[in-house]
Kinemage of the C-alpha trace (Angstrom):
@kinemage 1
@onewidth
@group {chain A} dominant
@subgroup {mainchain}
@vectorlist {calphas} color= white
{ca unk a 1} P 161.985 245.661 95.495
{ca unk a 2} L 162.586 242.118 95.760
{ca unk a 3} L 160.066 240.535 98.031
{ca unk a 4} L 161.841 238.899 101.510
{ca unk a 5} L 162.720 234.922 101.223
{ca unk a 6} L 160.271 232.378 103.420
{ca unk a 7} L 160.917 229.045 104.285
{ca unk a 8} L 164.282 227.857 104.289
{ca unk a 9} L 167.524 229.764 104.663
{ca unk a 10} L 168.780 230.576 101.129
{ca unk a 11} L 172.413 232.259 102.017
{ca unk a 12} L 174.387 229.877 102.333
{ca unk a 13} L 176.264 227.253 99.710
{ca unk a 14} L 175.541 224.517 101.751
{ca unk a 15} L 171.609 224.657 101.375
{ca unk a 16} L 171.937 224.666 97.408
{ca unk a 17} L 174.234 221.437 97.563
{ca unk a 18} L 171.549 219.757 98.924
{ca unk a 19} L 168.364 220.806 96.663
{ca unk a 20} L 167.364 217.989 94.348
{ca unk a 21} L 167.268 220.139 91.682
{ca unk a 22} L 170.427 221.149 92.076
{ca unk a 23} L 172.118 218.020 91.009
{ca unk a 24} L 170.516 215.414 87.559
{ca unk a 25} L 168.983 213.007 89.328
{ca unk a 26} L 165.194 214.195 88.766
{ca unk a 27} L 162.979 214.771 86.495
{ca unk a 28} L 162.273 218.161 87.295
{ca unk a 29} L 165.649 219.618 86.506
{ca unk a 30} L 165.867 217.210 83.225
{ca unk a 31} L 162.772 219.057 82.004
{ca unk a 32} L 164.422 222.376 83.062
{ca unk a 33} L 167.529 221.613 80.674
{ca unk a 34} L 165.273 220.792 77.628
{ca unk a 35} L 164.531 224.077 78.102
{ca unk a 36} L 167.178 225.349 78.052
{ca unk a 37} L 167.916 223.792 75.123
{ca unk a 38} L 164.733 224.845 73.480
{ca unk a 39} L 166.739 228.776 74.157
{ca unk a 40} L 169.813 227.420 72.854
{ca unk a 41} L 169.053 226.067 69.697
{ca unk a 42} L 168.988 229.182 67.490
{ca unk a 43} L 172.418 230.098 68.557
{ca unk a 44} L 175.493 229.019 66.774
{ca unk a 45} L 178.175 228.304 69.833
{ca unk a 46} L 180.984 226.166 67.814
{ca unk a 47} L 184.191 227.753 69.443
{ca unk a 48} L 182.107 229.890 71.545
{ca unk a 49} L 183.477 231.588 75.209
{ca unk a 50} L 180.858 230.885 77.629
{ca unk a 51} L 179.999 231.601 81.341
{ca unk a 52} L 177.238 229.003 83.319
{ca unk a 53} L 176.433 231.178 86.181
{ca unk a 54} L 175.318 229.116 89.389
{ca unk a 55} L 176.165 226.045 87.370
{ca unk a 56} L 175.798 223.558 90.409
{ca unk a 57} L 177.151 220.005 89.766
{ca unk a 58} L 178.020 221.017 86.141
{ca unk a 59} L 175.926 218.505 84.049
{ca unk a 60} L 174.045 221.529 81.669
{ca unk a 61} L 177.906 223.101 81.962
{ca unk a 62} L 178.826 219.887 80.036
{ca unk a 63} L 176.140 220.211 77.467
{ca unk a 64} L 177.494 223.867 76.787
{ca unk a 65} L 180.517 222.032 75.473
{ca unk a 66} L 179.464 218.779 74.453
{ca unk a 67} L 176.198 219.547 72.852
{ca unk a 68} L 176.408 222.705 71.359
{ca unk a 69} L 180.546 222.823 70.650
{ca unk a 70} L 181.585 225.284 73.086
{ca unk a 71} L 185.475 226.107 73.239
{ca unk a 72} L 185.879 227.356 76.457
{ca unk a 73} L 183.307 227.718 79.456
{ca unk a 74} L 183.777 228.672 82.756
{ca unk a 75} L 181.233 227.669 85.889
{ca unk a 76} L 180.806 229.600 88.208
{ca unk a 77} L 178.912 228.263 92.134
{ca unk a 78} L 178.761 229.129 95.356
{ca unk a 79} L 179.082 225.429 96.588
{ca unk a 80} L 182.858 223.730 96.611
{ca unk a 81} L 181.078 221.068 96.931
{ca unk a 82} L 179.306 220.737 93.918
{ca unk a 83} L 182.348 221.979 91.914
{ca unk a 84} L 184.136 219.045 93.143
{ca unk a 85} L 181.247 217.094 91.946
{ca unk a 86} L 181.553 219.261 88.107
{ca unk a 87} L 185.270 218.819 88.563
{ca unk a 88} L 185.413 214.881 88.770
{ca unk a 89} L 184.098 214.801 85.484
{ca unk a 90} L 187.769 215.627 84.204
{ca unk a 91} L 186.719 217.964 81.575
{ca unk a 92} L 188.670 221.265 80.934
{ca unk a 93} L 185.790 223.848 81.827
{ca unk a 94} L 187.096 226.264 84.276
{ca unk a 95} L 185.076 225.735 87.562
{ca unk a 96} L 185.280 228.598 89.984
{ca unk a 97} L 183.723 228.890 93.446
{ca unk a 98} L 181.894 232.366 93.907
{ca unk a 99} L 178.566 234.571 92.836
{ca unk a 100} L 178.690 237.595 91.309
{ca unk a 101} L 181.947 239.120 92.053
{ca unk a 102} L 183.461 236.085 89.974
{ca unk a 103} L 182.302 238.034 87.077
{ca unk a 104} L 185.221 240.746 87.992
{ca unk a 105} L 187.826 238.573 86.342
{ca unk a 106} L 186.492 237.929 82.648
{ca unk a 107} L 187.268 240.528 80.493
{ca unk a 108} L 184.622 242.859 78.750
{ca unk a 109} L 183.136 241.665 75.736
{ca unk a 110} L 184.926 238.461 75.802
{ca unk a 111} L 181.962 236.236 75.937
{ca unk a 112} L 179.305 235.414 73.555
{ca unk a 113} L 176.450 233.385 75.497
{ca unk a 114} L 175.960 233.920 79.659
{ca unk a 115} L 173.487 230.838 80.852
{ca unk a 116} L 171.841 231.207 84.255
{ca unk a 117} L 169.497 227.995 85.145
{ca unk a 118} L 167.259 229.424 88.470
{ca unk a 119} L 169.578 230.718 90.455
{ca unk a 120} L 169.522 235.117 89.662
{ca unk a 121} L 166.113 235.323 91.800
{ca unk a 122} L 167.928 234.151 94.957
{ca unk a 123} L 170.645 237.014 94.682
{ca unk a 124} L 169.923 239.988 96.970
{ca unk a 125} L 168.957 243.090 95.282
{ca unk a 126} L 172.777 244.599 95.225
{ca unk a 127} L 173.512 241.164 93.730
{ca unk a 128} L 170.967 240.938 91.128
{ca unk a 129} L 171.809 244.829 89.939
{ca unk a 130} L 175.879 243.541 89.893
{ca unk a 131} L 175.019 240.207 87.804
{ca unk a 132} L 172.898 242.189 84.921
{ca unk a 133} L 175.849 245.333 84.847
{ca unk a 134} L 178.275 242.381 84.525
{ca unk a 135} L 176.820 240.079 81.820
{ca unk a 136} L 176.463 243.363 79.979
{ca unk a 137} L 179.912 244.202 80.134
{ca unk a 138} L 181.298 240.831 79.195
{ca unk a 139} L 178.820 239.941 76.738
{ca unk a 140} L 180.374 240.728 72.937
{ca unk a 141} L 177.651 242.973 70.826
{ca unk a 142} L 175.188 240.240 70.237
{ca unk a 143} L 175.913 238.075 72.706
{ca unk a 144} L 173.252 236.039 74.496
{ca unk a 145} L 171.867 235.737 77.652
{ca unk a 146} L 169.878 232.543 78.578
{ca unk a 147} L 168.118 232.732 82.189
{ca unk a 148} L 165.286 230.786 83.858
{ca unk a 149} L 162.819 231.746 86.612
{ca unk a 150} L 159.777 230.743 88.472
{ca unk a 151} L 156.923 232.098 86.930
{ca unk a 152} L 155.427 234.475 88.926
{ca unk a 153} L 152.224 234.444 86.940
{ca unk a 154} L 151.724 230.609 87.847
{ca unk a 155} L 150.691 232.243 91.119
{ca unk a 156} L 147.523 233.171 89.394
{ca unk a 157} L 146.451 229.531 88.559
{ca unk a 158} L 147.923 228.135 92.082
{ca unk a 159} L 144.840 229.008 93.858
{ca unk a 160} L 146.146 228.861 97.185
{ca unk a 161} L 148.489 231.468 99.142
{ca unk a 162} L 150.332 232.686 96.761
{ca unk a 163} L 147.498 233.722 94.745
{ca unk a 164} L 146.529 235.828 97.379
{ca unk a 165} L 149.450 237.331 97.578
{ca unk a 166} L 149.486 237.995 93.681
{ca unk a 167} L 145.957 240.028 93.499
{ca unk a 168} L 147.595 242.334 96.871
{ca unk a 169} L 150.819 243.013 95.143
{ca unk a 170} L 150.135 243.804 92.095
{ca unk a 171} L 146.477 244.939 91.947
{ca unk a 172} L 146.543 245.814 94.996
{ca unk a 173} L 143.120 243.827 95.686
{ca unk a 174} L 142.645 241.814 98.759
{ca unk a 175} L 140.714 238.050 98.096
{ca unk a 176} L 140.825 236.226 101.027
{ca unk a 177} L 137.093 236.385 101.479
{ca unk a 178} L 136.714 234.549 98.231
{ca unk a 179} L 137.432 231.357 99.930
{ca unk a 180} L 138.209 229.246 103.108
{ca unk a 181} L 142.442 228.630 102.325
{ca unk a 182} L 142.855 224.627 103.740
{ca unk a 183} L 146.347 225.549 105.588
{ca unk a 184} L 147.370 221.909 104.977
{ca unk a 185} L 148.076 222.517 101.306
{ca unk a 186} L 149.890 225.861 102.263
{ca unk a 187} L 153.396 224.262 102.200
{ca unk a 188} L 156.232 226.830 102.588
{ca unk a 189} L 157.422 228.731 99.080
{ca unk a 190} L 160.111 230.837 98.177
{ca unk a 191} L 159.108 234.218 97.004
{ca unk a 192} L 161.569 234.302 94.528
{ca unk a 193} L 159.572 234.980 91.280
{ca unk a 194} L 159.495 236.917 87.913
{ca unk a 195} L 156.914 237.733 85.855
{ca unk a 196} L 157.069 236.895 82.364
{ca unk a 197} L 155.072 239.858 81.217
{ca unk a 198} L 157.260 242.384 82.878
{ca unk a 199} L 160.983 240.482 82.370
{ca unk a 200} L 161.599 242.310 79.140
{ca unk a 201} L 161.309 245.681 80.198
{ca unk a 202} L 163.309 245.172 82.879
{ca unk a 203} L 166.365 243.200 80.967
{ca unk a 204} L 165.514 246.507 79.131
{ca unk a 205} L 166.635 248.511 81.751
{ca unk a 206} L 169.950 246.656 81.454
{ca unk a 207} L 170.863 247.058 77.760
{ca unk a 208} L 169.387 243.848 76.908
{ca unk a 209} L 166.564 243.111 74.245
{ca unk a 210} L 164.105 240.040 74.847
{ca unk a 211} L 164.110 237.846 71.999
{ca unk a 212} L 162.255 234.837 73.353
{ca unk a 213} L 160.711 232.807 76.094
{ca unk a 214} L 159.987 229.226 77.047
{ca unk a 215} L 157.868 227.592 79.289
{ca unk a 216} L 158.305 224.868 81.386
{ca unk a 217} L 156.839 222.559 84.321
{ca unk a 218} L 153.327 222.449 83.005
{ca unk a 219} L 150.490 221.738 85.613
{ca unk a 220} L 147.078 220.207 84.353
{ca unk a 221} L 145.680 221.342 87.523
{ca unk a 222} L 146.560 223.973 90.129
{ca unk a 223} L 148.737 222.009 92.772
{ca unk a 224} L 146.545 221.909 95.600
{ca unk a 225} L 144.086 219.695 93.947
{ca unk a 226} L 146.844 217.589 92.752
{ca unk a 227} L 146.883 214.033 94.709
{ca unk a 228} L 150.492 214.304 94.611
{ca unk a 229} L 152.703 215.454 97.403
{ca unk a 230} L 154.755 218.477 97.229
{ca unk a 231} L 157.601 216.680 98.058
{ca unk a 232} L 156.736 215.065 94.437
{ca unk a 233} L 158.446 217.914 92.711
{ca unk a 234} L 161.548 216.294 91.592
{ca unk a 235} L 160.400 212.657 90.611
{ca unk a 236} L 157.396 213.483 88.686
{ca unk a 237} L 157.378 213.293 85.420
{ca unk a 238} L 156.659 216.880 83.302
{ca unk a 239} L 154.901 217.304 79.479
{ca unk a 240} L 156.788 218.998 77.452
{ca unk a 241} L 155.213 222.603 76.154
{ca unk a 242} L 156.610 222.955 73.308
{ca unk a 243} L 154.775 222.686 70.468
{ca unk a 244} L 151.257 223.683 71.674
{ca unk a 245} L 148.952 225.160 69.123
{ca unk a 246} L 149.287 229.150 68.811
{ca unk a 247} L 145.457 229.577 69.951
{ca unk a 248} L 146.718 227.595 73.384
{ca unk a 249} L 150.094 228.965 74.059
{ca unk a 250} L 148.878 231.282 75.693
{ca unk a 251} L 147.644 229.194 78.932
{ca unk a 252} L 151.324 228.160 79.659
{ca unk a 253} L 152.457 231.556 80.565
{ca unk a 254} L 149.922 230.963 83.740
{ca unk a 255} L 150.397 226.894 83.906
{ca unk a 256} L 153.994 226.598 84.293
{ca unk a 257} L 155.735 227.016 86.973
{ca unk a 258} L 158.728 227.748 84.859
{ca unk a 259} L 159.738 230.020 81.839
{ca unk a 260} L 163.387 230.725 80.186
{ca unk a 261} L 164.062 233.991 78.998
{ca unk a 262} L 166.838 234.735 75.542
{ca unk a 263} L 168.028 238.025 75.350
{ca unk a 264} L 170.676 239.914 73.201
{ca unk a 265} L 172.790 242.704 74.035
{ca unk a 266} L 171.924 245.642 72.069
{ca unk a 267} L 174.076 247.422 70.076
């Protein structure tokens, strides 16, 4: 069961025209779309139908088109006011204002690539369930699902709140008398997380087969002994992950805050 939301008020369209990394003006989401990339890269999309689901101000809905040959895309968003912002562009992707009942209108297996950048944690539960049954049915056989999420195992190396919250959920453990939390690095987070280790079985559960994953937003050191603000996020610059030797790849799956998941639809 999805875990409830802290912090700020996630319903609404209006709060996700305002997030930074909503819009390409920040480093953060710059280093999010060469991941995305990274996921795209494999897959041939020259006069390819494609959805961007939560596409926000429509700049990685452009790429879809642009940079990988795309013939016809749709956007979909919650915010009119960031398809405004996609729609001043004056390209010919279809923008459409909505979630997951947008999906309704495409036809089944019409599609060949579904992209969602951050945006499938914030649905409710119903929602979530509705989005995978959806891409399914669209999707052709083949067809390719490209997702990002916060990486729930980052919690681990955060060493603060949240990783206190990891060791009760999921061992069950309690480790709060392991050390004195400073509250003044306990900003407010968004439990809105996925754990890379456990994503394929449940895109499993869906029809879907995991065929690879990227990781993104590397951290040299857990945040709270980072000298920069939290409110940093967007304007610092991130190394990329790419290309770390095989013996160290391993350490990004708990040092980014970030991973993008490719799957397939299964025949």
């Amino acid at each position: 069961m999805k875990r409830p939301v802290i912090g700020l008020d996630t319903a609404g369209a209006d709060f996700w025209a305002d997030r930074p990394y909503r819009t390409t003006d920040s480093t953060y989401h710059a280093h999010r779309l060469r991941a995305f990339h990274r996921l795209l890269a494999s897959i041939d999309l020259q006069g390819a139908i494609c959805v961007d689901f939560g596409c926000g101000d429509g700049v990685f809905t452009e790429h879809l088109v642009t940079m990988f040959g795309a013939a016809h895309v749709i956007g979909i968003d919650p915010s009119e006011r960031l398809l405004q912002t996609a729609r001043a562009r004056g390209s010919s992707i279809a923008y459409t204002p909505g979630s997951v009942e947008a999906m309704a209108e495409i036809p089944s297996a019409s599609v060949h690539c579904i992209t969602a950048l951050n945006v499938l944690a914030y649905l409710s539960d119903a929602e979530e369930t509705a989005f995978y049954l959806a891409a399914h049915r669209i999707l052709r056989e083949g067809g390719a699902l490209i997702v990002s999420h916060s990486n729930r195992l980052f919690d681990l190396y955060a060493c603060n709140r949240l990783t206190v919250e990891f060791f009760r959920d999921e061992f069950g453990t309690d480790i709060r008398a392991l050390a004195d939390w400073p509250p003044d690095r306990q900003a407010a987070h968004y439990r809105v997380r996925e754990n890379p280790l456990q994503y394929s079985a449940k895109l499993a559960r869906y029809g879907f087969r995991e065929v690879q994953q990227e990781f993104a937003h590397y951290h040299a050191v857990p945040p709270g002994l980072s000298p920069e603000p939290d409110s940093a996020i967007d304007k610092q610059p991130y190394q990329d992950t790419w290309d770390w030797p095989a013996e160290d790849a391993w350490k990004l799956r708990f040092m980014c805050s970030m991973f993008g998941s490719r799957s397939v639809v299964r025949p």
